[in-house]
PAZA-341663 format. One record per residue (C-alpha): residue number from 0; z negated, x, y. Coordinates in nm, 2 decimals, padded with zeros to 4 digits, always signed. Layout:
[rec NUM, [Z, X, Y]]
...
END
This chain:
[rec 0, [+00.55, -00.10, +00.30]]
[rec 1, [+00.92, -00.24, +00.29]]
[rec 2, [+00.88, -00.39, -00.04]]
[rec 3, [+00.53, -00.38, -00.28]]
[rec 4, [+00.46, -00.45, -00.60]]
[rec 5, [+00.10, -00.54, -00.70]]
[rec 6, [+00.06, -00.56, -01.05]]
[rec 7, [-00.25, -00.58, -01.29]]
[rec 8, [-00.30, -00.27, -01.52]]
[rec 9, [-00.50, -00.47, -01.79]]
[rec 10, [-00.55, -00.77, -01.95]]
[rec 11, [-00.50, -00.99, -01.55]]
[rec 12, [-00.85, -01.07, -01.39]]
[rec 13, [-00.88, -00.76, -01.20]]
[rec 14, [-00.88, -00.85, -00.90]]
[rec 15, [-00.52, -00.87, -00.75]]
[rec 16, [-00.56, -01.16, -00.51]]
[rec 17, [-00.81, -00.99, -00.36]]
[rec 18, [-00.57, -00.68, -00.30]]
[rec 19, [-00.30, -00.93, -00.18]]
[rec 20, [-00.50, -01.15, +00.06]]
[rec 21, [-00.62, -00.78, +00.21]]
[rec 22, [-00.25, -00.64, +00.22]]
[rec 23, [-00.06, -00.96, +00.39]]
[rec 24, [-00.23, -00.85, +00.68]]
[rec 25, [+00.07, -00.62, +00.72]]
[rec 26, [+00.34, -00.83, +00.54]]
[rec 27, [+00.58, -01.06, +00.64]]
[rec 28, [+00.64, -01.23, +00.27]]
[rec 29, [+00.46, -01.25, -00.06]]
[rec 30, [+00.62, -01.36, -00.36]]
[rec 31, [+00.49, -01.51, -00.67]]
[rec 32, [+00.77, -01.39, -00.91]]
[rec 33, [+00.64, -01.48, -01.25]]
[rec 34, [+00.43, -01.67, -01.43]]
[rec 35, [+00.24, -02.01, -01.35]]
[rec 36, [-00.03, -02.18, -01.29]]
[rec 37, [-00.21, -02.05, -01.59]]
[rec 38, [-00.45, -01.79, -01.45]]
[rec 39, [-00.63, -01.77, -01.09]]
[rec 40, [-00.69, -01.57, -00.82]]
[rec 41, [-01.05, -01.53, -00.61]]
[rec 42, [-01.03, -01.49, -00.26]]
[rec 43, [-01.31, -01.48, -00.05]]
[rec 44, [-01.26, -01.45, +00.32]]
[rec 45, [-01.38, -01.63, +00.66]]
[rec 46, [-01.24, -01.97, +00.55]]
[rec 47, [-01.49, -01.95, +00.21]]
[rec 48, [-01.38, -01.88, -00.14]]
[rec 49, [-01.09, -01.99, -00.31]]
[rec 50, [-00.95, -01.99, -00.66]]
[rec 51, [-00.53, -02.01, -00.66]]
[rec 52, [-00.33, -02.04, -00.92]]
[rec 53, [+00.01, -02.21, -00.82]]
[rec 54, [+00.03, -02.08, -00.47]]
[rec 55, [+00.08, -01.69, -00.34]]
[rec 56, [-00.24, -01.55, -00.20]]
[rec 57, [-00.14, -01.50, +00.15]]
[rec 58, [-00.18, -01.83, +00.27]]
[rec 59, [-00.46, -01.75, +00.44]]
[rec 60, [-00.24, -01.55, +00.66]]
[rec 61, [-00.02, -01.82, +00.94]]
[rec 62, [+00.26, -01.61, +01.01]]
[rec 63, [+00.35, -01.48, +00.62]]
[rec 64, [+00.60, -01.67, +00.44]]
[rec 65, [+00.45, -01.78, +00.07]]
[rec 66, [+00.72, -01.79, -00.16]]
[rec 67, [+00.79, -01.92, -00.48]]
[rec 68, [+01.03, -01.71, -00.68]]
[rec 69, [+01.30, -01.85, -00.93]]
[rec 70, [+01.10, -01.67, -01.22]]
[rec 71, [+00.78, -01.86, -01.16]]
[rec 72, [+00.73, -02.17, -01.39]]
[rec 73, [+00.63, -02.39, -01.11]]
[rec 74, [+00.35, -02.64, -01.12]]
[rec 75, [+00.46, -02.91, -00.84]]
[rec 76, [+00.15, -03.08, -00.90]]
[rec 77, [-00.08, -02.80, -00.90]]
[rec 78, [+00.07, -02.62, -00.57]]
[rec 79, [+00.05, -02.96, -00.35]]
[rec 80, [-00.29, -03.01, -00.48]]
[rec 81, [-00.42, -02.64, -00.36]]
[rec 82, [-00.24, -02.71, +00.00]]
[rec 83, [-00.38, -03.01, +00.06]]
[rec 84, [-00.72, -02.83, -00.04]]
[rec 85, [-00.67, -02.56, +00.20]]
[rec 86, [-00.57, -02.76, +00.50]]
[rec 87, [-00.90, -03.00, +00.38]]
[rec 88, [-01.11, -02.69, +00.40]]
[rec 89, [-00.99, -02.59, +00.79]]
[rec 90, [-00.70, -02.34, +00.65]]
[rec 91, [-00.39, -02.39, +00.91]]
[rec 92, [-00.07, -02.49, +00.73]]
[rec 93, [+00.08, -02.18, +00.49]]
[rec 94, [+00.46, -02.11, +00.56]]
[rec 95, [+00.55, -02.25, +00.21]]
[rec 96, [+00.94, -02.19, +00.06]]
[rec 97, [+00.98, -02.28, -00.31]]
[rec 98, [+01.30, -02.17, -00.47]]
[rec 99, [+01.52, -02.42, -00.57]]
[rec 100, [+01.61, -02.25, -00.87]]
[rec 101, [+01.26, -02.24, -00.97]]
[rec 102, [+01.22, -02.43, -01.31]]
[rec 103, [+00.95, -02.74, -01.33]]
[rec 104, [+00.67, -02.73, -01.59]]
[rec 105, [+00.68, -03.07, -01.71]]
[rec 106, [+00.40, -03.30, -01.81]]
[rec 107, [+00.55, -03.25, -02.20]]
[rec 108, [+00.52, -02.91, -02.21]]
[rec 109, [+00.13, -02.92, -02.14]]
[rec 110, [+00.09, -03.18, -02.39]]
[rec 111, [+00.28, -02.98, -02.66]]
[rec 112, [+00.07, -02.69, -02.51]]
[rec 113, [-00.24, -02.89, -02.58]]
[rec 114, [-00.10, -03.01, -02.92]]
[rec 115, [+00.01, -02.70, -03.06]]
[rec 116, [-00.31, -02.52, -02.97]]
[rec 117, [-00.51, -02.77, -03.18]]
[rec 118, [-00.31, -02.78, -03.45]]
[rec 119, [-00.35, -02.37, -03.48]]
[rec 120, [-00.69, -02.39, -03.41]]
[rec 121, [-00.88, -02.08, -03.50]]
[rec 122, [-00.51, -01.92, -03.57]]
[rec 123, [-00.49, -02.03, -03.18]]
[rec 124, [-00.36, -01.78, -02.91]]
[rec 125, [-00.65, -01.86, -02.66]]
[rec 126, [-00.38, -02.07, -02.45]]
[rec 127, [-00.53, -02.21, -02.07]]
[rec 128, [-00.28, -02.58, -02.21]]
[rec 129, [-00.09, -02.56, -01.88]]
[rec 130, [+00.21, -02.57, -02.07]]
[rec 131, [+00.32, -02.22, -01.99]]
[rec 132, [+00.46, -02.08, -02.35]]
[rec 133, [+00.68, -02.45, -02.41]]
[rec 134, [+00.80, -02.41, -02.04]]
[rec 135, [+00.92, -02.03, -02.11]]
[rec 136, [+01.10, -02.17, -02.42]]
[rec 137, [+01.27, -02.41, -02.30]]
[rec 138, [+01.40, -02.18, -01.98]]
[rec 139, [+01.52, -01.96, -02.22]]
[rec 140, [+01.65, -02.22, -02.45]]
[rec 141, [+01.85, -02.32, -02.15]]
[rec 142, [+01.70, -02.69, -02.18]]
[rec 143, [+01.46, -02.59, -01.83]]
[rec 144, [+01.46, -02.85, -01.51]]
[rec 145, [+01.58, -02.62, -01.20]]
[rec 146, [+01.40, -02.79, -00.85]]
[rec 147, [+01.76, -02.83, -00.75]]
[rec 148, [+01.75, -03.09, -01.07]]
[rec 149, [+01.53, -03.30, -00.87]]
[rec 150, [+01.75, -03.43, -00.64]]
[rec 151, [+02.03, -03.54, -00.81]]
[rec 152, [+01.95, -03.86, -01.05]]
[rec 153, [+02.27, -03.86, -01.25]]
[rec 154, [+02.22, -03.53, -01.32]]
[rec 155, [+01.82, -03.52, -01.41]]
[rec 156, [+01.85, -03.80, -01.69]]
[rec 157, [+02.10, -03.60, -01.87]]
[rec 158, [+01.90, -03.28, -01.89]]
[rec 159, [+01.57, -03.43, -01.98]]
[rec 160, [+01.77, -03.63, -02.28]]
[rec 161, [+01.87, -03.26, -02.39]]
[rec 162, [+01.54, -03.13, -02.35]]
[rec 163, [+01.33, -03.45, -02.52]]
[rec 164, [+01.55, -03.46, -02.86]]
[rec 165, [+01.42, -03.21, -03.05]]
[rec 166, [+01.05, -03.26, -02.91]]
[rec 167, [+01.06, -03.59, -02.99]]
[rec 168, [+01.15, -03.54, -03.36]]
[rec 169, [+00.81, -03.30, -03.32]]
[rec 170, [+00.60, -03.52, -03.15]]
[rec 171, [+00.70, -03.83, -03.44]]
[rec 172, [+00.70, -03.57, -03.73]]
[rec 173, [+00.43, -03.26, -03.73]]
[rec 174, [+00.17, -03.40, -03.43]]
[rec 175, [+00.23, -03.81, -03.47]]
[rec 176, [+00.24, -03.90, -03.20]]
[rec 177, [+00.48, -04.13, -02.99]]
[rec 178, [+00.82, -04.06, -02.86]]
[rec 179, [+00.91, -04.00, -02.45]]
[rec 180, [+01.17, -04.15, -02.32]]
[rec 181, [+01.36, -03.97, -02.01]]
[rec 182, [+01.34, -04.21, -01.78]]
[rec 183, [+00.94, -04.19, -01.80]]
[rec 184, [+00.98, -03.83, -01.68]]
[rec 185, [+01.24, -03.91, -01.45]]
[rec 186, [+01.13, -04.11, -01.19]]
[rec 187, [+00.78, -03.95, -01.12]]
[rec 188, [+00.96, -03.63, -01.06]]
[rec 189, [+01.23, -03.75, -00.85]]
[rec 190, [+00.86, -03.87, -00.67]]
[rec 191, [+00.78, -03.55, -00.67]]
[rec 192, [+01.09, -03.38, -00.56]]
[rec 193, [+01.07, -03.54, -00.25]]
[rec 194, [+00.70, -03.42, -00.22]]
[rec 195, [+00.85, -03.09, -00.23]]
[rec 196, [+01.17, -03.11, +00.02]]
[rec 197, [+01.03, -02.92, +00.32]]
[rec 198, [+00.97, -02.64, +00.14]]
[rec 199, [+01.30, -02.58, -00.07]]
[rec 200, [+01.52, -02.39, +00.04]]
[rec 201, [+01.76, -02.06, -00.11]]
[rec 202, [+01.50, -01.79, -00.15]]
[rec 203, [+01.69, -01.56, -00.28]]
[rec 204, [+01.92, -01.52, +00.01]]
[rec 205, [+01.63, -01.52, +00.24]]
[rec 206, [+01.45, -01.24, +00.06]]
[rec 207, [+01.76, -01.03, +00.04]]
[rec 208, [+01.80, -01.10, +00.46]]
[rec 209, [+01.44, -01.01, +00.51]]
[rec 210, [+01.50, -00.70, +00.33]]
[rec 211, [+01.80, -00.58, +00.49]]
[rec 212, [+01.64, -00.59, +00.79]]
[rec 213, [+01.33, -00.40, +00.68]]
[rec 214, [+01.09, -00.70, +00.68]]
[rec 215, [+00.77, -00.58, +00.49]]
[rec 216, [+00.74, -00.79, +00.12]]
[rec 217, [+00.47, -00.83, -00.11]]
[rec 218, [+00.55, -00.95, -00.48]]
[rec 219, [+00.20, -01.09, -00.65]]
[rec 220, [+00.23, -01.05, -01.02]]
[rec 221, [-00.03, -01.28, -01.27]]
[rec 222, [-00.19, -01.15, -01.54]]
[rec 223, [-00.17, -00.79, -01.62]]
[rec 224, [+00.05, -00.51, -01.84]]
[rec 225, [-00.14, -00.56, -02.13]]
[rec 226, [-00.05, -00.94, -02.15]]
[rec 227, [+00.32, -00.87, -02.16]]
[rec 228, [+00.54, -01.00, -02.42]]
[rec 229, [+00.73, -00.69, -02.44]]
[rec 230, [+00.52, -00.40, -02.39]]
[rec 231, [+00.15, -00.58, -02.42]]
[rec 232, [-00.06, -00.69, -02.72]]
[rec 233, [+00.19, -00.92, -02.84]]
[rec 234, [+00.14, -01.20, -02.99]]
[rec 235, [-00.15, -01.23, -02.75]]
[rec 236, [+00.02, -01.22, -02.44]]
[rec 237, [+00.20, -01.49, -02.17]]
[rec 238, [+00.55, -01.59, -02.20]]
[rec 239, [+00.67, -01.40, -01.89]]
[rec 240, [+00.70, -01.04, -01.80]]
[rec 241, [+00.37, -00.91, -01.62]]
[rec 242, [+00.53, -00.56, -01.55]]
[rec 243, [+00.65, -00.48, -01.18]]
[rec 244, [+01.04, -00.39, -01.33]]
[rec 245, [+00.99, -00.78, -01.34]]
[rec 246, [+00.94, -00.84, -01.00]]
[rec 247, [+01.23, -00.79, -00.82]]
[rec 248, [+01.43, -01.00, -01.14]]
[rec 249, [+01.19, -01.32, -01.06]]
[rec 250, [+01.23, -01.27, -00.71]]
[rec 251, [+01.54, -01.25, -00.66]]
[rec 252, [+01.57, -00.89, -00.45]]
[rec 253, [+01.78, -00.58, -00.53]]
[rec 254, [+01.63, -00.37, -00.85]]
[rec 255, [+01.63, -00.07, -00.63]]
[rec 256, [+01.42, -00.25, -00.36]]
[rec 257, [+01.03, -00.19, -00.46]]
[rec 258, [+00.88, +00.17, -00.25]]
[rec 259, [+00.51, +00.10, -00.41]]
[rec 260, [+00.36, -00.01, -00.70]]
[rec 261, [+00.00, -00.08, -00.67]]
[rec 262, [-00.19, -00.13, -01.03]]
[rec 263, [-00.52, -00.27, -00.96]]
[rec 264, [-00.76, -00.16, -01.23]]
[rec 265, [-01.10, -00.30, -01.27]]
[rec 266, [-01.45, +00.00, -01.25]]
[rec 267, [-01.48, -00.23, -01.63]]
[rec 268, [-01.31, -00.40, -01.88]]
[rec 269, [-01.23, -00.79, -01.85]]
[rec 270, [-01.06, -01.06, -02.00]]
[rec 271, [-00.99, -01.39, -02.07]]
[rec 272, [-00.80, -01.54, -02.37]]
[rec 273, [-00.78, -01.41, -02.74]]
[rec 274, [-00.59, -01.07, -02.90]]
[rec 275, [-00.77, -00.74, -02.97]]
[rec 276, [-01.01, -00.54, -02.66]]
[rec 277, [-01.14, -00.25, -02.79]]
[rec 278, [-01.41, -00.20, -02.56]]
[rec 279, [-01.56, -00.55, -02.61]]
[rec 280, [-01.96, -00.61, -02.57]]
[rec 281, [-02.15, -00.87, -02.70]]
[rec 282, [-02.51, -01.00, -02.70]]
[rec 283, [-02.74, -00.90, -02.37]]
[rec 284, [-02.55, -00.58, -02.26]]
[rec 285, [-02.23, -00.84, -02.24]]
[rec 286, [-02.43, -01.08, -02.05]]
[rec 287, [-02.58, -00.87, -01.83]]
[rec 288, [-02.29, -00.71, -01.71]]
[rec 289, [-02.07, -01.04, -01.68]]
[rec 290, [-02.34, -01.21, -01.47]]
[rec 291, [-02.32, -00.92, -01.25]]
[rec 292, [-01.93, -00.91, -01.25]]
[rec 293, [-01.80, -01.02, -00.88]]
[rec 294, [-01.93, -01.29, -00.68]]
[rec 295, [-02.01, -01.53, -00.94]]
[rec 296, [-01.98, -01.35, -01.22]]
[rec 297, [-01.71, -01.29, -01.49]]
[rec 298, [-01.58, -01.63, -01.52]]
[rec 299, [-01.22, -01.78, -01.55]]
[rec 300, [-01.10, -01.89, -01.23]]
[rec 301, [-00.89, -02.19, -01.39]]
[rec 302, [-01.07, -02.25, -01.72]]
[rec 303, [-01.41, -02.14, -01.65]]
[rec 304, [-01.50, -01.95, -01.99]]
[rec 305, [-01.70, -01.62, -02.01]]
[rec 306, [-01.51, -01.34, -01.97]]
[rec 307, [-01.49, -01.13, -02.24]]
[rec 308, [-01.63, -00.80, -02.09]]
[rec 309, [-01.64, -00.41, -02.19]]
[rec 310, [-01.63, -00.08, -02.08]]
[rec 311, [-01.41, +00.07, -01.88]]
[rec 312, [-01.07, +00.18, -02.12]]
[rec 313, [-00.89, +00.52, -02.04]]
[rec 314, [-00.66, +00.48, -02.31]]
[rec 315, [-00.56, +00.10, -02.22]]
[rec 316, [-00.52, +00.14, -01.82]]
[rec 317, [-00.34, +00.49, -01.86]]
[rec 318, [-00.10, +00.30, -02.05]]
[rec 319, [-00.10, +00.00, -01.85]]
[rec 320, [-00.03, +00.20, -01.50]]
[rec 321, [+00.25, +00.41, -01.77]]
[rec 322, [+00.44, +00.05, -01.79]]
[rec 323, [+00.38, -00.08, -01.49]]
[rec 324, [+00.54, +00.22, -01.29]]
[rec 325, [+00.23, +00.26, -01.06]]
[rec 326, [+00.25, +00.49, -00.77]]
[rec 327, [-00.10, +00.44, -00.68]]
[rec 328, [-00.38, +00.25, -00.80]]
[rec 329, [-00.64, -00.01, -00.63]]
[rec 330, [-00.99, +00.00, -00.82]]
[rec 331, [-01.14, -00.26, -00.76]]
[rec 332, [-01.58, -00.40, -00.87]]
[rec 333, [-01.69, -00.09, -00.86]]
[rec 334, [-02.00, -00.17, -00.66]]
[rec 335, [-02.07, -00.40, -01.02]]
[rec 336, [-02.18, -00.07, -01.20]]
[rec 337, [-02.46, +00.01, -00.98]]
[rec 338, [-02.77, -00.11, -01.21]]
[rec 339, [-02.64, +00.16, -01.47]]
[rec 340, [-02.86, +00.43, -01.55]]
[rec 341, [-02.55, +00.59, -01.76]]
[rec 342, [-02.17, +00.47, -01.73]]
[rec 343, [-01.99, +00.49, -02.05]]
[rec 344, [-01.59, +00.50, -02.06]]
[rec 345, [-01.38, +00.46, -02.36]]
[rec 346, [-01.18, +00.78, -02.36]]
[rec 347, [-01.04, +00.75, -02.67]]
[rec 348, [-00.97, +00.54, -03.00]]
[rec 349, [-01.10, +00.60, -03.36]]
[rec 350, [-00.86, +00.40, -03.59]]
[rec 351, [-00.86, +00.24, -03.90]]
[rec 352, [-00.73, +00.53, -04.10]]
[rec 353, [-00.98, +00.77, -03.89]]
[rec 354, [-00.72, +00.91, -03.71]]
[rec 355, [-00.86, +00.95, -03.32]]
[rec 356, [-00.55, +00.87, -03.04]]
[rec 357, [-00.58, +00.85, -02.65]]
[rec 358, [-00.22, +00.68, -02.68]]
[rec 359, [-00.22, +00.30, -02.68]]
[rec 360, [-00.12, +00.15, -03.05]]
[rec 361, [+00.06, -00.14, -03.12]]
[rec 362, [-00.13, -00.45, -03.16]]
[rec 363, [-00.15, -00.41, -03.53]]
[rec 364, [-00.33, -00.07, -03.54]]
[rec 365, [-00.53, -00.21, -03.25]]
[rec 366, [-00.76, -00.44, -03.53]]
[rec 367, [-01.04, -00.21, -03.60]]
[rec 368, [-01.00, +00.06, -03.39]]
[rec 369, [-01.31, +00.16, -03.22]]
[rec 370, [-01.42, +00.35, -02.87]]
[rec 371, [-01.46, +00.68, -02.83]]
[rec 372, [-01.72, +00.70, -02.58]]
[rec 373, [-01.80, +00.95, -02.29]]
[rec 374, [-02.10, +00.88, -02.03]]
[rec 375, [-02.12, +00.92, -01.70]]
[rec 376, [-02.43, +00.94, -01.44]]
[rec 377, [-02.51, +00.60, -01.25]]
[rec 378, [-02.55, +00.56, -00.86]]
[rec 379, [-02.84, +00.35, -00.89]]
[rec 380, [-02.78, +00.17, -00.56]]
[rec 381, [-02.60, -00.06, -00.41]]
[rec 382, [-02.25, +00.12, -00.26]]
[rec 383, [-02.17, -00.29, -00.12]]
[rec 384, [-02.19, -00.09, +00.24]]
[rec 385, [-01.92, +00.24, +00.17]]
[rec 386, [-01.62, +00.18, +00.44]]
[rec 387, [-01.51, +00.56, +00.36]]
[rec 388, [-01.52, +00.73, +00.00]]
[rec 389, [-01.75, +01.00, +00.18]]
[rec 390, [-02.01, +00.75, +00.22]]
[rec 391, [-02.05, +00.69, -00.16]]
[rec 392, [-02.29, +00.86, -00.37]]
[rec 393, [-02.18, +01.16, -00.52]]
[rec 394, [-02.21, +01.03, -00.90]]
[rec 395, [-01.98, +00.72, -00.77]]
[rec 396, [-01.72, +00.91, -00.65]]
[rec 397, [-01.71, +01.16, -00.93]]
[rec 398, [-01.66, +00.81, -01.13]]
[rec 399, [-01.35, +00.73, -00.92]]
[rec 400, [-01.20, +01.11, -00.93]]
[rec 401, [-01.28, +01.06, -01.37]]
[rec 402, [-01.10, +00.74, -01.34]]
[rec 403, [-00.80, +00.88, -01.13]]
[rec 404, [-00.77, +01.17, -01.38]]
[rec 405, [-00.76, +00.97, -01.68]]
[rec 406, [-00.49, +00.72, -01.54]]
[rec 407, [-00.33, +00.99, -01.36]]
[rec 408, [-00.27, +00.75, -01.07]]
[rec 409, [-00.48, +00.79, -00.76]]
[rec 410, [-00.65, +00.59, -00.62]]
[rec 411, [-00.59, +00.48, -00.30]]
[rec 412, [-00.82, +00.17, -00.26]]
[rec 413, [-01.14, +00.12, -00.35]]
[rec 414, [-01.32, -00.19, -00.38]]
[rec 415, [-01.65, -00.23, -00.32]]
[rec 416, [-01.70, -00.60, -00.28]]
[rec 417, [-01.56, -00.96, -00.30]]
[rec 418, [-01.51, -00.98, +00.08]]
[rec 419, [-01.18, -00.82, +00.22]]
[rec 420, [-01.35, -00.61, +00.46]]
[rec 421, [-01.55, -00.42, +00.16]]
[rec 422, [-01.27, -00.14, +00.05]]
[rec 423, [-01.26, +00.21, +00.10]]
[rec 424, [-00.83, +00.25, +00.19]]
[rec 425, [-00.80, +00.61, +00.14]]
[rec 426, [-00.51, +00.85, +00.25]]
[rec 427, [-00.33, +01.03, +00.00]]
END
């Protein structure tokens, strides 16, 4: 596997760290090459369980190289913290390189996160306040702080003028609150930029070495398709590109270099944060399944709230592995299903005009549209065991072959567990 992309096929929480942690085993780099550290991934191995949101997920792996991409919006504070965790918890030191052309979330951008979210409030976007939507604004507004910024004084006052003037005249004007001043900003991250000296260095050029000489590299995407600003359920989505056409943009590596897409897709429906989900349960049946969801259930790794949960959506992660590019697919929670007498699957949508589609609408035709559902026969036992897709009951694997046809991906791993030595890696 030269160069892999894993990407999420839905909404993000479907297990992708898991799929990561289990394929460094074989890699040599993974790259975080988006987004921030707004959304987690759970990774349970010998060293315990885990919940990362800044760092890449194979740390737990000496020899990789962890690397933090120049399209990431880097949390300085939120990446030291989780080392220092792992080394606390008896994980040996992670080869660490940050990019120095990584951009900084600052401390403002969390509070205008915070800020902005309240004043919305039920208009709100479901935001995790980590400052990830004011950080992609000012990137793009050109008004970012680069890592490089950190270590040059005369130049770091300057930019953080730029970038405080208009916020400022916000945080006076529509929140009232106080002005900032640059040189509060300033010298805590100058602090901070030597906290992070080891582990800059030009990532770009060392990703582009390590693939010229046919090192193996693993880009870790956040979130999944269906949060992209693009091609997701806009304006419910993150402020970077989830999609894997991304990945070799915010890592810095040819666009010709990924050989693999893997989509992980969840046996269920999952997410966190607000927008429309077709599929969603409520009352008992929603409880029921989220307390069974994973090891502890269907819970946001970073913020905590119930996952919203649902069926499993044909229509959603066929389109999601469509934009994604996926050449094969990881399913992951499958062994969650098993107290299911009948399975249903959303196969289709009934809009608002009464039309029925099996295409995935924009976001607008997406308010009251309603599953079509088909049912499937449960297992009725716990699959936990299954090392080879033989071993699985015949109803589950007639489940995975339903789910392969209806993405037309296969699948060629199969989840069965939180732990990395419960998947079924089949050859296709």
């Amino acid at each position: 596997m030269p160069v892999t992309a894993i990407v999420g096929a839905n909404w993000g929480d479907e297990g992708k760290g898991k799929m990561t942690d289990v394929l460094t085993a074989d890699a040599s780099y993974v790259v975080r090459f988006q987004g921030g550290s707004n959304a987690g991934h759970t990774i349970i191995n010998d060293y315990g369980k885990f919940a990362l949101h800044m760092l890449p997920s194979g740390v737990f792996y000496p020899e990789a190289v962890n690397v933090i991409g120049p399209g990431t919006a880097l949390d300085v504070e939120m990446l030291l913290k989780e080392r220092d965790e792992l080394l606390s918890r008896g994980v040996p030191e992670p080869k660490l390189a940050v990019s120095s052309r990584a951009q900084i979330v600052l401390p403002v951008h969390r509070l205008f996160d915070e800020l902005e979210e309240e004043r919305l409030g039920a208009r709100s976007f479901g935001s995790t306040k980590r400052g990830i939507a004011p950080f992609y604004a000012d990137k793009y507004a050109k008004l970012g702080i680069q890592v490089a910024d950190l270590y040059d004084g005369k130049r770091l006052i300057p930019r953080l003028e730029q970038l405080l003037d208009a916020k400022n005249v916000l945080l006076e004007h529509l929140y009232g609150k106080r002005p900032i001043r640059a040189e509060e900003l300033a010298k805590p991250l100058l602090e901070m930029g030597e906290k992070l000296r080891p582990y800059v260095v030009d990532t770009t050029q060392m990703l582009n070495e390590a693939y010229r000489s046919g090192a193996s590299i693993l880009l870790e995407g956040q979130l999944g398709a269906l949060r992209d600003p693009d091609h997701g359920i806009y304006p419910f989505s993150t402020s970077s590109s989830t999609l894997a056409g991304f990945a070799t943009v915010g890592a810095g590596l040819p666009a010709h270099a990924i050989t693999d897409v893997v989509a992980v897709v969840k046996a269920y429906s999952s997410c966190v944060g607000a927008g429309p989900f077709v599929t969603e349960l409520d009352g008992a049946e929603a409880e029921e399944l989220r307390r069974r969801g994973g090891d502890a259930g269907e819970y946001g790794a970073l913020t905590g709230r119930p996952r919203r949960v649902g069926w499993f959506d044909a229509v959603a992660t066929r389109y999601g592995c469509m934009v994604q590019g996926a050449t094969e697919i990881a399913l992951t929670n499958l062994d969650v299903l098993g107290y299911l007498d009948q399975i249903p699957v959303c196969a289709a949508y009934e809009l608002e005009d009464g039309t029925v589609t099996d295409q995935f609408p924009v976001t607008a035709m997406l308010d009251g549209a309603k599953p079509v559902l088909q049912y499937f026969e449960g297992w009725k036992c716990d699959i936990s065991g299954a090392r080879t897709f033989e071993e699985l009951p015949e109803a589950a694997r007639r489940y995975v072959e339903y789910i392969e046809s209806a993405v037309q991906v296969k699948a060629k791993y199969v989840s069965v567990g939180p732990r990395r030595d419960q998947l079924i890696t089949r050859a296709l």
